[in-house]
C-alpha positions in Angstrom: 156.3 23.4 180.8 152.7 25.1 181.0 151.3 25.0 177.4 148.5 27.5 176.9 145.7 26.2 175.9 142.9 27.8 173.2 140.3 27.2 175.7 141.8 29.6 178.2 140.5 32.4 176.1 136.9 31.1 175.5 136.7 31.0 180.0 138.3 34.4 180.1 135.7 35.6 177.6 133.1 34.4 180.3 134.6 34.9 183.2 135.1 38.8 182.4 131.7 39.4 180.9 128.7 41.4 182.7 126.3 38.2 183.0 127.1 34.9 182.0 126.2 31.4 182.9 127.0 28.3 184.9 130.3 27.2 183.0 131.1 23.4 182.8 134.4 22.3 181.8 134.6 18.5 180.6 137.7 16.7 180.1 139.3 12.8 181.1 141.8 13.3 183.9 145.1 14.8 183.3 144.2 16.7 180.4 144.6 19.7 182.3 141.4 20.8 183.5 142.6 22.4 187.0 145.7 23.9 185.8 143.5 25.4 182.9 141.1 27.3 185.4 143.8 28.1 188.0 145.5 30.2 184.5 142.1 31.7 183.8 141.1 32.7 186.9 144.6 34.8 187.0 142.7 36.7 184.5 140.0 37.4 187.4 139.6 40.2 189.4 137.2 39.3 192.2 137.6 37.0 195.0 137.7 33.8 194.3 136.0 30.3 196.5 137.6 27.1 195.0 136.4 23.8 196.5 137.6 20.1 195.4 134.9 17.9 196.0 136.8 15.8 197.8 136.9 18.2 200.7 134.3 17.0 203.2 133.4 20.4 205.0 132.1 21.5 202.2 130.1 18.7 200.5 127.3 18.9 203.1 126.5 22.5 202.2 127.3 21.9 198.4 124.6 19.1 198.4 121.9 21.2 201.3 119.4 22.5 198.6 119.3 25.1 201.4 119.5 28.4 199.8 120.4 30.0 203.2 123.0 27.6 203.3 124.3 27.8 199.9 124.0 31.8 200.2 126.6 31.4 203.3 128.7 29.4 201.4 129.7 31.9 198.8 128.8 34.9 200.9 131.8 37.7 200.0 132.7 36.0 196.8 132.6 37.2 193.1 133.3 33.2 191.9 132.8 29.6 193.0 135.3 27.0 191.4 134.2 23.1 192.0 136.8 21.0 190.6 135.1 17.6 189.9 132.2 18.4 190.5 130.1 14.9 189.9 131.5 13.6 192.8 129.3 16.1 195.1 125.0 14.8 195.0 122.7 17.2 193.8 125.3 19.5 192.5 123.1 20.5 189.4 120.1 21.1 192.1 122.2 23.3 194.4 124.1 25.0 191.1 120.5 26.1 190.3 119.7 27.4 193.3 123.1 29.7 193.7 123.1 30.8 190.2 119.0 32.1 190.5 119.4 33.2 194.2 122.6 34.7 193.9 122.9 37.0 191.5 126.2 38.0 190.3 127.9 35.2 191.3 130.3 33.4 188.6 130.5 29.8 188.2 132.6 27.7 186.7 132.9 23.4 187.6 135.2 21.0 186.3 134.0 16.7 185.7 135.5 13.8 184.3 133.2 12.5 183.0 130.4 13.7 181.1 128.5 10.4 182.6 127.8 11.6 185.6 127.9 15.0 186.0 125.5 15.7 182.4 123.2 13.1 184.1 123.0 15.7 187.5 123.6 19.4 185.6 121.7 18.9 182.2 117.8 19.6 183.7 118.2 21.5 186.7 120.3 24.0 184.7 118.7 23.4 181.5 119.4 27.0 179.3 122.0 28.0 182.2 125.1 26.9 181.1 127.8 26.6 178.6 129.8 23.8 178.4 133.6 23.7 177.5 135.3 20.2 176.6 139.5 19.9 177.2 141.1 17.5 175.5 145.2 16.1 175.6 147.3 19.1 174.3 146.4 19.8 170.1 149.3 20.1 168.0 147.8 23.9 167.4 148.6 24.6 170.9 152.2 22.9 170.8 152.9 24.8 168.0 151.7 27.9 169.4 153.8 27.7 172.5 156.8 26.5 170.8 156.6 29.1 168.1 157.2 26.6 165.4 156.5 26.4 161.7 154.8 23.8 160.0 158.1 22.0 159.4 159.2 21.9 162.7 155.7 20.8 163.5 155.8 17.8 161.5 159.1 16.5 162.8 157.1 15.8 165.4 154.9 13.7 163.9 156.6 9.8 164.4 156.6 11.3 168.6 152.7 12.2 168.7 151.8 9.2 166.7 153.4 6.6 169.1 152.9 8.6 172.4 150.4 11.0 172.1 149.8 14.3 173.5 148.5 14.0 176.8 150.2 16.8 178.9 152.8 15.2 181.2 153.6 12.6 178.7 155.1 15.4 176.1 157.5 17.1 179.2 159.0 13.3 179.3 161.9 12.9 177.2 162.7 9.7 178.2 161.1 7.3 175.7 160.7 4.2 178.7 159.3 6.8 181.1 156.5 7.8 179.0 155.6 4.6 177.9 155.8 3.9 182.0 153.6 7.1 182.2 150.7 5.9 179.4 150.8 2.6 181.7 149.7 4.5 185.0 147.6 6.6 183.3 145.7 3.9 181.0 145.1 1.8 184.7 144.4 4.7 186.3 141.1 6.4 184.3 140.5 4.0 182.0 139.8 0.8 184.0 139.4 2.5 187.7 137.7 5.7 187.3 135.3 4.4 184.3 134.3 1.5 186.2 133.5 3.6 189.2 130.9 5.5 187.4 128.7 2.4 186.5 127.7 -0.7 188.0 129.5 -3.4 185.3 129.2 -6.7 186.1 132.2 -7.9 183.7 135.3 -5.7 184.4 137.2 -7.6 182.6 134.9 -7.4 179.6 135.4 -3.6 179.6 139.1 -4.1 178.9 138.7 -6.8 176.4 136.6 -4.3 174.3 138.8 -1.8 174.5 141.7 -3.8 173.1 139.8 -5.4 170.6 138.5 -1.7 169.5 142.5 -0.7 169.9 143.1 -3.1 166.7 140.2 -2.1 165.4 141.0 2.2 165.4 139.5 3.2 162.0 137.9 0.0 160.7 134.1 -0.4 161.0 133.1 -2.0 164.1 130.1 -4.7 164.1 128.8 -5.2 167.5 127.8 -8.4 167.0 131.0 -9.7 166.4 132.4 -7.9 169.7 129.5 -9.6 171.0 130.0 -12.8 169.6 133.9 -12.7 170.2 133.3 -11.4 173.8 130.4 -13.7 174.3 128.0 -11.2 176.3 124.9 -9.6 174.5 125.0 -6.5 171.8 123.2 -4.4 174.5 126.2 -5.0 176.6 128.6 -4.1 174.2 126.6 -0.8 173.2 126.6 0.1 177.0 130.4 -0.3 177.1 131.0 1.2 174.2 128.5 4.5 175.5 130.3 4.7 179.0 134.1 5.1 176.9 132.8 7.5 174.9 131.2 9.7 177.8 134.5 9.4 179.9 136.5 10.9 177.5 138.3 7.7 175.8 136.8 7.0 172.3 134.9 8.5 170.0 132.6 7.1 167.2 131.9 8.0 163.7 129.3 7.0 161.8 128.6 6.8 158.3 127.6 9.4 155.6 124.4 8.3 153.3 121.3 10.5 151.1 119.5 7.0 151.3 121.2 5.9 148.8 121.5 1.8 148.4 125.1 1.6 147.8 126.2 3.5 150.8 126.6 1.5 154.4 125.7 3.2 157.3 125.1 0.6 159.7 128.5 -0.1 161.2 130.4 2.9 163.1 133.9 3.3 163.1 135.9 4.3 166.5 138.8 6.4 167.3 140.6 7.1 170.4 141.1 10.6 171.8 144.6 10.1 172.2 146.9 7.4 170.0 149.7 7.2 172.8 146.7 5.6 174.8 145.6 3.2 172.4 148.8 2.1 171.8 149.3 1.4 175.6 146.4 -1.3 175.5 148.0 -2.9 172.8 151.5 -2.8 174.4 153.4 -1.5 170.8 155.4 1.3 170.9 157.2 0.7 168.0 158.2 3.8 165.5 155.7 4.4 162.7 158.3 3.2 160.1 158.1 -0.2 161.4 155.1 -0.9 162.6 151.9 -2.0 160.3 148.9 -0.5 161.6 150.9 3.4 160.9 147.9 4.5 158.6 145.3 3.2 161.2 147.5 5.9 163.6 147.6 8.5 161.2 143.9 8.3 160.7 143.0 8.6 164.4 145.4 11.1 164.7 143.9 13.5 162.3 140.2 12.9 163.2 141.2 13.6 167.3 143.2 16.8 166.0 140.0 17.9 164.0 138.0 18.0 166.6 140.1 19.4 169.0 140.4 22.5 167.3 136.7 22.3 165.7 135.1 22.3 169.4 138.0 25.1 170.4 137.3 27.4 167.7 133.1 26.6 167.8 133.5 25.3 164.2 130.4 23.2 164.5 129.8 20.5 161.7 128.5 17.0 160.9 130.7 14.4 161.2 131.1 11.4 159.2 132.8 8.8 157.1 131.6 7.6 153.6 132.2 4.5 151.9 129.9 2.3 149.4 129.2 -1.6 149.1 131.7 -1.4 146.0 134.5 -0.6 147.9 135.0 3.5 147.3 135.5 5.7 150.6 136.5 8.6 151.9 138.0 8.8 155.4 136.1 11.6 156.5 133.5 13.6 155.4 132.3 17.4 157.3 128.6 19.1 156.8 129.1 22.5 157.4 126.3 25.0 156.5 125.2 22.8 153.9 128.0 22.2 152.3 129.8 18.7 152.0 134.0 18.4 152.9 135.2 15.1 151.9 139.0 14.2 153.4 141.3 11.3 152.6 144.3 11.0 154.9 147.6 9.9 153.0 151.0 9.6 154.7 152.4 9.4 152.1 153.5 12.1 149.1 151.0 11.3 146.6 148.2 13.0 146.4 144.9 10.8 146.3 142.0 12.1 143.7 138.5 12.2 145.1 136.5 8.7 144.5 134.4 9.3 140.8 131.3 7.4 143.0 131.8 10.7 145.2 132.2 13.1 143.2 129.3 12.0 140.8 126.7 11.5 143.5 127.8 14.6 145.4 129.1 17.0 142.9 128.6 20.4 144.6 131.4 19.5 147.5 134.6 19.9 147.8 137.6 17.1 148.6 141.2 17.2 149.9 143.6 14.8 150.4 145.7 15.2 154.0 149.1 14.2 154.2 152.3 15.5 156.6 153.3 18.2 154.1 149.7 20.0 154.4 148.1 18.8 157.4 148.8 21.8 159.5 145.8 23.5 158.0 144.0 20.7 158.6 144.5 20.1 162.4 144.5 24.6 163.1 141.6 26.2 162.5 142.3 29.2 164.4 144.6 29.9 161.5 141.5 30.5 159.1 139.1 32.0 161.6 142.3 34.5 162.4 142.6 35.4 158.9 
């Protein structure tokens, strides 16, 4: 099973223009990232030079800062393909030198983590490239390759919201092999891979906060209780909390406030970028019709569905949730070209009303209330841009 994804386009696009930049592709392992060039580079005429960093021969020229050396390297070829590209030193340094020396020459890297490889690319190639993010499979792009309607779609819902989308988990049928498969992959990037890219003195810290964030998916978050509960300092658990987010396994949002007294802004709340993974730290894979923490699923799901189709489609917003001291909230709320989008997510039938706090103090935007039936528009934004 080889799901297209959206962001295959938006390379090709790149790959096939006259002049384009360095392009960076950012995604946690197993999301796809090397299958997803390998498909757009089908799409490429020229001769191709692809080079995992893990291959010795070629680190030493990849990390020279020689241009006569470099220039060797790629001599004959229309494109260079690094996959994980963080792993190689100076890569940014050396990317800067083949993209100014060489002209003509495509490039296109794969990381990750943002971590390490922003930390390297971000100044040396400052204005040269543009950077693509790849995410587990969105439901827009199941849907897409299994030509289903939104009804079909949503049958699928109890699935995604216990397992999640990551690629090879969704081509398991067996319901013991994919929780067998979130196990691997949970151990694997999660604990290994994010405590390779920084020097943490507590391990064991790291996976305390992620479980305790796990419980936590949607709530606000106070630091100083993780720090009080984990007994290490609040700039520890920021600094935890930063390295998840720039290897790909949370997110944070934060809250939405005009200054106003009654709104609270000072605790963020955290999603992960996949449910199937937070529901392997905590060990429940329970169906959503027995479990308790279903609307803390639903939630998460939705806000990592949004913005895997918002960065696909470049639908480029504010993001926040908005709630006051007296208790009214909105689970997510969009600034788009000066305009406010407030969303509450229901799962079930009834359709919620927009809090009067809201709509009073912000009476020019709009509100919606998400639930299975309507969702679809929510979580595809190609659909709009399309039309």
């Amino acid at each position: 099973m080889l799901i297209k994804r959206i962001q295959e386009e938006n390379l090709v696009v790149e790959l096939t223009a006259a002049k384009t930049k360095v392009l960076v592709l950012y995604g946690a392992r197993q999301t796809g990232k090397t299958t997803l060039v390998h498909q757009a580079l089908k799409r490429f005429s020229g001769r191709v030079l692809e080079i995992n960093a893990d291959n010795m021969p070629f680190l030493e020229s990849l990390g020279s800062r020689n241009p006569d050396q470099l220039r060797g390297l790629v001599h004959g070829y229309d494109l260079l393909f690094i996959d994980e590209a963080q792993r190689i030193p100076d890569i940014g340094i050396n990317l800067k030198i083949l993209y100014d020396q060489v002209p003509g020459l495509k490039i296109i890297v794969t990381g990750s983590s943002s971590l390490d490889l922003a930390n390297r690319v971000k100044e040396p190639l400052t204005g040269r490239t543009w950077t693509y993010h790849l995410y587990p499979v969105s439901v827009e792009e199941w849907a897409g390759y299994y030509g289903a309607n939104d009804f079909e779609t949503a049958q699928k819902l109890p699935e995604w919201l216990v397992y999640g989308l990551y690629p090879e988990v969704i081509g398991i049928e067996n319901q013991r092999k994919k929780e067998r498969h979130l196990r691997e992959l949970t151990q694997s990037y999660l604990y290994k891979d994010v405590l390779s890219l920084a020097s943490i003195r507590y391990p064991e810290k790291l996976r305390q906060i992620l479980k305790l964030l796990a419980w936590r998916t949607g709530k606000l978050v106070s630091v100083n209780e993780l720090a009080n509960t984990l007994q290490i300092n609040r700039d520890a658990v920021n600094n935890y909390i930063d390295l998840l987010e720039k290897s790909f396994v949370i997110f944070r949002l934060s809250g939405y406030s005009r200054n106003l007294r009654k709104e609270m802004v000072k605790m963020d709340k955290i999603y992960f970028y996949d449910t199937g993974v937070r529901n392997s730290l905590i060990e429940n894979y329970q169906l959503p019709t027995i479990r308790q923490d279903t609307g803390q699923l639903w939630e998460n799901f939705l806000m990592a569905e949004r913005l895997k189709t918002s960065a696909y489609h470049f639908h480029h917003s504010n993001r926040y949730f908005w709630r006051t001291q007296t208790g009214a909230e909105l689970d997510y709320v969009e600034e788009h070209s000066g305009q406010l989008h407030g969303y509450e997510f229901k799962l079930g039938s009834r359709v919620a009303r927009a809090p009067k706090t809201w709509t009073e103090t912000y009476p020019e935007s709009t509100f919606q209330c998400i639930n299975p039936g309507n969702f679809m528009n929510f979580v595809c934004l190609g659909r709009h841009l399309q039309g």
